[in-house]
TIBATOR-713492 format. One record per residue: x, y, z of N, C-alpha, C in turn. Coordinates in steps of 0.02 Angstrom, whole numbers, padded with zeros to 5 digits, always signed. Layout:
BEGIN
XYZXYZXYZ;...
END
This chain:
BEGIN
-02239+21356+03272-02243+21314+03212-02209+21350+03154;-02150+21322+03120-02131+21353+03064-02177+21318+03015;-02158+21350+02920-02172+21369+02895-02207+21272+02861;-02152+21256+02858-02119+21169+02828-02186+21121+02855;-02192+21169+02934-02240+21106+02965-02309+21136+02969;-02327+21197+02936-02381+21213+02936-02438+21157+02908;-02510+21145+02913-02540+21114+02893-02552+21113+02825;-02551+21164+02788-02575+21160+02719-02494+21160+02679;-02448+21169+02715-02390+21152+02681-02354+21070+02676;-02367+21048+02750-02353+20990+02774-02404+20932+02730;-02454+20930+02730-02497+20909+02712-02497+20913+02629;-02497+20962+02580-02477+20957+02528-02416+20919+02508;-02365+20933+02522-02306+20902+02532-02318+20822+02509;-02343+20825+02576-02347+20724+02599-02390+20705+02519;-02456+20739+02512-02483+20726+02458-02436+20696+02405;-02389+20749+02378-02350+20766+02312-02300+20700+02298;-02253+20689+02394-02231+20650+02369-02255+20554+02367;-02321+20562+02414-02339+20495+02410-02355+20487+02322;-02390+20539+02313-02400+20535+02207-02336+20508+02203;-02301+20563+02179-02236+20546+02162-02204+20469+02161;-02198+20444+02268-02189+20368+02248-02200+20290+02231;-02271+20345+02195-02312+20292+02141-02310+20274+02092;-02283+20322+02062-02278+20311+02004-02195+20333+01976;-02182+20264+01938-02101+20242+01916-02108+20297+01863;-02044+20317+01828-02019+20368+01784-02025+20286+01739;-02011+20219+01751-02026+20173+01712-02084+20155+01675;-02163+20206+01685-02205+20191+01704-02208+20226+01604;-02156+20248+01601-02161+20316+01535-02141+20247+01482;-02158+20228+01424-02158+20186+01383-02092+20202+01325;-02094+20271+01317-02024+20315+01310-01927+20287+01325;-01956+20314+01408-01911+20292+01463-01890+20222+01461;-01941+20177+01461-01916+20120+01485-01877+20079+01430;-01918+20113+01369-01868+20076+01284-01803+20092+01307;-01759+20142+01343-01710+20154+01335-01666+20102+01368;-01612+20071+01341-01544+20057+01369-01526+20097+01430;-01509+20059+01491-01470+20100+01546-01422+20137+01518;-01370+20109+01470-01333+20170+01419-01344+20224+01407;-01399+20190+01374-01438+20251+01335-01463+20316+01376;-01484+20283+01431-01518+20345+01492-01451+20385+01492;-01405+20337+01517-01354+20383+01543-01309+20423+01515;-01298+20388+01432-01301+20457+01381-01320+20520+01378;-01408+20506+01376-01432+20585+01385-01436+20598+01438;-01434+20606+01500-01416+20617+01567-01353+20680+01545;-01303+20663+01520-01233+20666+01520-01212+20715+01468;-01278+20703+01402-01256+20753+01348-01312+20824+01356;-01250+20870+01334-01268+20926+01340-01320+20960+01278;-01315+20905+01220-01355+20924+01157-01423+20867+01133;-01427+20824+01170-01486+20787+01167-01527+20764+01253;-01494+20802+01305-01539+20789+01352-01626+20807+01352;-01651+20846+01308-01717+20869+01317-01731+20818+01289;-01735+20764+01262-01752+20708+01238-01771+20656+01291;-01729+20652+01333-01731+20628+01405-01791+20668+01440;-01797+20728+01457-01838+20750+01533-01907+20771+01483;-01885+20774+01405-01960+20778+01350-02017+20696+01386;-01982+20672+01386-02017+20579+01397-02025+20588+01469;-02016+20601+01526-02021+20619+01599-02075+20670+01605;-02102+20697+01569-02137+20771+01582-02190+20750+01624;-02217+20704+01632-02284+20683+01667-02272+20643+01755;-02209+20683+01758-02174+20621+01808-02108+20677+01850;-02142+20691+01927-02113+20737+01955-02051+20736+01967;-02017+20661+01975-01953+20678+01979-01918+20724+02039;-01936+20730+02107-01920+20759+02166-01853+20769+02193;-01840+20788+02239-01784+20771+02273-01822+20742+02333;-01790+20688+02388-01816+20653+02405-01844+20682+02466;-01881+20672+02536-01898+20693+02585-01842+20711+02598;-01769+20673+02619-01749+20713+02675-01689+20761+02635;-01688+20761+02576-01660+20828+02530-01699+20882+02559;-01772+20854+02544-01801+20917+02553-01791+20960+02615;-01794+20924+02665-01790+20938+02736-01727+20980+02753;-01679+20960+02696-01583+20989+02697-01599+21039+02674;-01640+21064+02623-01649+21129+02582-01660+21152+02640;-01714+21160+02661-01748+21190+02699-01685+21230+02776;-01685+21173+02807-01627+21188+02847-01556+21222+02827;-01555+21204+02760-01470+21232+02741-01504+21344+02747;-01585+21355+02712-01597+21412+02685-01596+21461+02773;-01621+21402+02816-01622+21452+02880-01583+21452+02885;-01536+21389+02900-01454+21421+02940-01417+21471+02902;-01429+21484+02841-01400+21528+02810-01425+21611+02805;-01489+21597+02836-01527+21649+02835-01530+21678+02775;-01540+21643+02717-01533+21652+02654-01617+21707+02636;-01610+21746+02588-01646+21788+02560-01684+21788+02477;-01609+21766+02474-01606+21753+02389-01588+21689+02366;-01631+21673+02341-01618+21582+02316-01621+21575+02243;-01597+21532+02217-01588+21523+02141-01596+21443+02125;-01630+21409+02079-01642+21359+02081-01657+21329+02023;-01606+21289+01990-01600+21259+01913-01660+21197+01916;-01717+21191+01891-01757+21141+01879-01818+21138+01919;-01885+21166+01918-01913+21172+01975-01957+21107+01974;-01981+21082+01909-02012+21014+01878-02096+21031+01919;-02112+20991+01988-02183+21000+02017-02153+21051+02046;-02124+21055+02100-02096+21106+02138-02115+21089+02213;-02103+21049+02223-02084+21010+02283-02007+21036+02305;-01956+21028+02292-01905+21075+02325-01928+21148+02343;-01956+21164+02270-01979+21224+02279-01998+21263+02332;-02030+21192+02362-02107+21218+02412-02048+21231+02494;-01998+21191+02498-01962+21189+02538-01915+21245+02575;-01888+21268+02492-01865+21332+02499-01889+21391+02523;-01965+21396+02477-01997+21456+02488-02028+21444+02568;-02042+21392+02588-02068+21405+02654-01982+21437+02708;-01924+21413+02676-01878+21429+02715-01878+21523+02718;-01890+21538+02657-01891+21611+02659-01939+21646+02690;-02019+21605+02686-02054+21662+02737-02036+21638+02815;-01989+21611+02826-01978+21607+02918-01925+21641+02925;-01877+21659+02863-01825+21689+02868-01849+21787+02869;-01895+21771+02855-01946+21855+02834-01941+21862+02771;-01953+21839+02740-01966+21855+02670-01892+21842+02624;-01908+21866+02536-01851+21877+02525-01871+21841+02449;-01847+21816+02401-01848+21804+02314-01839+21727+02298;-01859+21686+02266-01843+21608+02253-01850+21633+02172;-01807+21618+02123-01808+21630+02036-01807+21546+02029;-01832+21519+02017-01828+21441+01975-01862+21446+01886;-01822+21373+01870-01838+21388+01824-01856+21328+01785;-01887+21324+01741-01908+21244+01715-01922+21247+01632;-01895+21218+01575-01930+21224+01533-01979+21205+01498;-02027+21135+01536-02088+21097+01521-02136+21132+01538;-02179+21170+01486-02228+21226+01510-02303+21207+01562;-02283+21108+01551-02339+21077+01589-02327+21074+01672;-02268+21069+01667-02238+21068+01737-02238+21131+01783;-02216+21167+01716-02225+21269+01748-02303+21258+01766;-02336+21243+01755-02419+21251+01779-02425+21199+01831;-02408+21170+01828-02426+21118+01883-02385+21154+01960;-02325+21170+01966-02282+21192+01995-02337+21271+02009;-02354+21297+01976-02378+21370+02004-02431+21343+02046;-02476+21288+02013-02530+21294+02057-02510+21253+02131;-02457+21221+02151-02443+21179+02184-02418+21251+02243;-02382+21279+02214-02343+21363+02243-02398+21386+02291;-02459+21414+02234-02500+21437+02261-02553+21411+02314;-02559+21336+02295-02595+21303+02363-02562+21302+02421;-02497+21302+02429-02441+21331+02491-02465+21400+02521;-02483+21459+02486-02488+21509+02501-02429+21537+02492;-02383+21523+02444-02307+21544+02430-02286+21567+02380;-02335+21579+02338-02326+21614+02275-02288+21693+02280;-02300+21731+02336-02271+21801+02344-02191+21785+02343;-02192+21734+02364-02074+21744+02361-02070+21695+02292;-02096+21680+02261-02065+21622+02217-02083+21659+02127;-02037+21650+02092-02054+21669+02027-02014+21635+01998;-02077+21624+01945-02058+21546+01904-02043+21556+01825;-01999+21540+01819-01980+21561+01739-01969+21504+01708;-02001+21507+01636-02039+21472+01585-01979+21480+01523;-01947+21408+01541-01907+21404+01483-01825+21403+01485;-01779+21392+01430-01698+21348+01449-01646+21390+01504;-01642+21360+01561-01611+21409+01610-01542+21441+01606;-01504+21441+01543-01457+21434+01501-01476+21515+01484;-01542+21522+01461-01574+21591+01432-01604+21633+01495;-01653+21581+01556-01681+21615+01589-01636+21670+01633;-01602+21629+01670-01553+21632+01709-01491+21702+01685;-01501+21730+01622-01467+21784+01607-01479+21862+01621;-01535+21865+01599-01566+21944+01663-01574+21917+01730;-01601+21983+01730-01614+21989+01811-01611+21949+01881;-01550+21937+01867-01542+21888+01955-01542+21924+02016;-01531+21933+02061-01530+21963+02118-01438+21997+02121;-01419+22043+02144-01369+22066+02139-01322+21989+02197;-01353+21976+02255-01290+21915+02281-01343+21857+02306;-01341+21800+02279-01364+21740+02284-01347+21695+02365;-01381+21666+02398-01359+21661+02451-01369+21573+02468;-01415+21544+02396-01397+21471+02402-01455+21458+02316;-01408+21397+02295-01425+21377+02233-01428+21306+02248;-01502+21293+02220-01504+21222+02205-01496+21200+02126;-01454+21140+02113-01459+21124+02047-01491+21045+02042;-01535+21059+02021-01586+20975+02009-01623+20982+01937;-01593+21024+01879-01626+21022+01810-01601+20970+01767;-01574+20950+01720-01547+20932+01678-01462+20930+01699;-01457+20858+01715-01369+20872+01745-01332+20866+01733;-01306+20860+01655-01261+20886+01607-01262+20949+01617;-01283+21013+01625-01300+21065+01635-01258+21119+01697;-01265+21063+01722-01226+21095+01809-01167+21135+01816;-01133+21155+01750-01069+21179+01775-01084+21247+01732;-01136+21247+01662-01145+21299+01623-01215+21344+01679;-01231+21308+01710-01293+21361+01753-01237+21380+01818;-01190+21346+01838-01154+21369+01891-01123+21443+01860;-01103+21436+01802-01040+21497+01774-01087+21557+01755;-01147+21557+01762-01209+21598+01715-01208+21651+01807;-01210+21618+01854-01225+21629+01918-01164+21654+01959;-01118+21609+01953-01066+21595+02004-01042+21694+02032;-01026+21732+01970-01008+21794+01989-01065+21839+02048;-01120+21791+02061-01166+21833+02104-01176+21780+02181;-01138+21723+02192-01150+21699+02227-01097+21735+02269;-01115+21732+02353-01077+21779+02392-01039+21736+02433;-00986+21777+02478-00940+21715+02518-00986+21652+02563;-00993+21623+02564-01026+21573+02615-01099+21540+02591;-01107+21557+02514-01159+21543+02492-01175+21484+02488;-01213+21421+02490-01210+21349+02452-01242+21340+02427;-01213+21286+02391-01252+21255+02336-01264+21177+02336;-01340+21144+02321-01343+21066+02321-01338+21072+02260;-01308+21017+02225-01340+20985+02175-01342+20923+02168;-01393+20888+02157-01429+20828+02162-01397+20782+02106;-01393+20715+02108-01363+20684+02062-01305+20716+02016;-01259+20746+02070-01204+20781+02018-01147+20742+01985;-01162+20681+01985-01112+20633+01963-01131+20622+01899;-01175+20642+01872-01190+20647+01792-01146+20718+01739;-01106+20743+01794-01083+20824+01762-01005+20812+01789;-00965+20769+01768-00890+20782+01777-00877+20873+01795;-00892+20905+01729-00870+20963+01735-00874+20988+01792;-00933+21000+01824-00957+21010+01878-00915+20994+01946;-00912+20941+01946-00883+20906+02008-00796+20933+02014;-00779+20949+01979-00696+20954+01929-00693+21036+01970;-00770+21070+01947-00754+21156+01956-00769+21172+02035;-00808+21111+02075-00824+21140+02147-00782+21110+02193;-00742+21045+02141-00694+21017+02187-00638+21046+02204;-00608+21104+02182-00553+21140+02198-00555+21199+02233;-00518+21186+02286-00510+21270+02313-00511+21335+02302;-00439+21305+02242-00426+21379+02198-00467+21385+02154;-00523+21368+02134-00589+21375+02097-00625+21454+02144;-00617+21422+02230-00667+21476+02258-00716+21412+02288;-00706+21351+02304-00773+21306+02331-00734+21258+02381;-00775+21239+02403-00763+21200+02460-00831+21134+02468;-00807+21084+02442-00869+21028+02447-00862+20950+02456;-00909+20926+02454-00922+20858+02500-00975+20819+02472;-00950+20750+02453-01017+20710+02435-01052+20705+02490;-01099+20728+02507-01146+20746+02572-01175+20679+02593;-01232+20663+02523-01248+20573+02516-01229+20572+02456;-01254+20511+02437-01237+20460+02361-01297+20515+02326;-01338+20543+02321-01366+20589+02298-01357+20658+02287;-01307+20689+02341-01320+20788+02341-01262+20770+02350;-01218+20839+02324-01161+20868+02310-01177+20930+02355;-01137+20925+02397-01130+20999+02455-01054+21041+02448;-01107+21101+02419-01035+21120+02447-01045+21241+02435;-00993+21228+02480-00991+21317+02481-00930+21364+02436;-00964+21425+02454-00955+21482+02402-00882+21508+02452;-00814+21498+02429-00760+21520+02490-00756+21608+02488;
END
C-alpha cells in the first residue's frame, strides 16, 4: 500500500474534496457581484489580484482529483525529493505531493500561501495526514517567501497560486530547477507571460497543454 492510498490519507482526501464540491466559489457574495470580465481581470492583473483570492478565502479552490493523482505520479516517476509549490490554499495538492515524498523516502515540500486562514487550515489538514515532517508551510506573498532558503536543486514545481503570477515565481526559482525537473501549472492560460517563457526551447523548457487545465512541461 503506498502512501496516496493509505487510509487516513485516502479517506481525508475524499473528505476535502467532496467539501470542496459543495460548495461554489459562487457561493461568496463578493465573487459572484463580479462581471466574468471582471473575474478575469483580476485573474490576469498582477496589482489587484489579492482582491480576487481576498473574496475566495473560505473556499478551497483544489486542483481536481485526477491533477491530484498527476502530482502524485509525476513526484514518483521523478523520484523527486525536493518540491516547491506556489499556492498551497487547503492543501489538498499538498497532501498529494507530500505523500509522494514519503514513498520516495523522504525529502522537503516549501509551499506557500498568503491567507493566514488557509495557512491554518492547510497545517491542520498536513498534520491529520501524518505529513507534517516533509512539508513546510510559509505564511505570506510567494514573491517574498520564495526568496531565502530554497533547496539548492528543485526537482518539480507546482504553480496553482495567483496566476498572473506564474512567470515572476517561475524566475524567483527557475536558476534552481535541475535538468529534467517539471513543472504543472494549473490554469496557466491566465499568465501569457508564462506560457510565452515555457513555450520555447531556447528558454530551457519543453511543454504541452497536458488538459484544458495543467500546463506540463520540463526543465531541458
Amino acid at each position: 500500500m503506498n502512501t496516496l492510498s493509505s487510509p487516513n490519507v485516502a479517506l481525508l482526501l475524499d473528505r476535502l474534496f467532496v467539501e470542496a464540491d459543495a460548495v461554489s466559489p459562487l457561493a461568496s457574495p463578493a465573487f459572484a457581484a463580479l462581471s466574468s470580465e471582471e473575474r478575469t481581470r483580476l485573474m490576469r492583473s498582477k496589482e489587484d489580484y489579492r482582491d480576487l483570492y481576498t473574496s475566495l478565502k473560505d473556499f478551497a479552490l483544489p486542483v481536481s482529483r485526477a491533477t491530484g493523482q498527476l502530482l502524485y505520479i509525476l513526484a514518483r516517476a521523478t523520484q523527486a525529493r525536493s518540491i516547491v509549490e506556489f499556492g498551497t490554499s487547503f492543501g489538498l495538492s499538498t497532501l498529494h505531493l507530500a505523500a509522494a515524498l514519503r514513498d520516495n523516502g523522504g525529502g522537503r515540500l516549501i509551499t506557500s500561501e498568503f491567507e493566514p486562514s488557509k495557512v491554518a487550515i492547510a497545517k491542520a489538514n498536513i498534520a491529520a495526514a501524518s505529513l507534517s515532517d516533509l512539508v513546510e508551510v510559509r505564511e505570506g506573498d510567494a514573491l517574498e517567501t520564495f526568496k531565502v532558503d530554497l533547496p539548492e536543486t528543485i526537482d518539480l514545481l507546482l504553480l496553482d497560486g495567483a496566476k498572473s503570477l506564474y512567470s515572476d515565481v517561475l524566475a524567483l526559482v527557475e536558476d534552481r530547477l535541475r535538468p529534467g525537473a517539471v513543472i504543472v501549472a494549473d490554469n496557466a492560460d491566465y499568465c501569457p507571460d508564462y506560457l510565452e517563457q515555457v513555450g520555447s526551447v531556447a528558454n530551457g523548457y519543453f511543454t504541452m497543454g497536458f488538459t484544458d487545465d495543467v500546463e506540463l512541461s520540463v526543465r531541458l
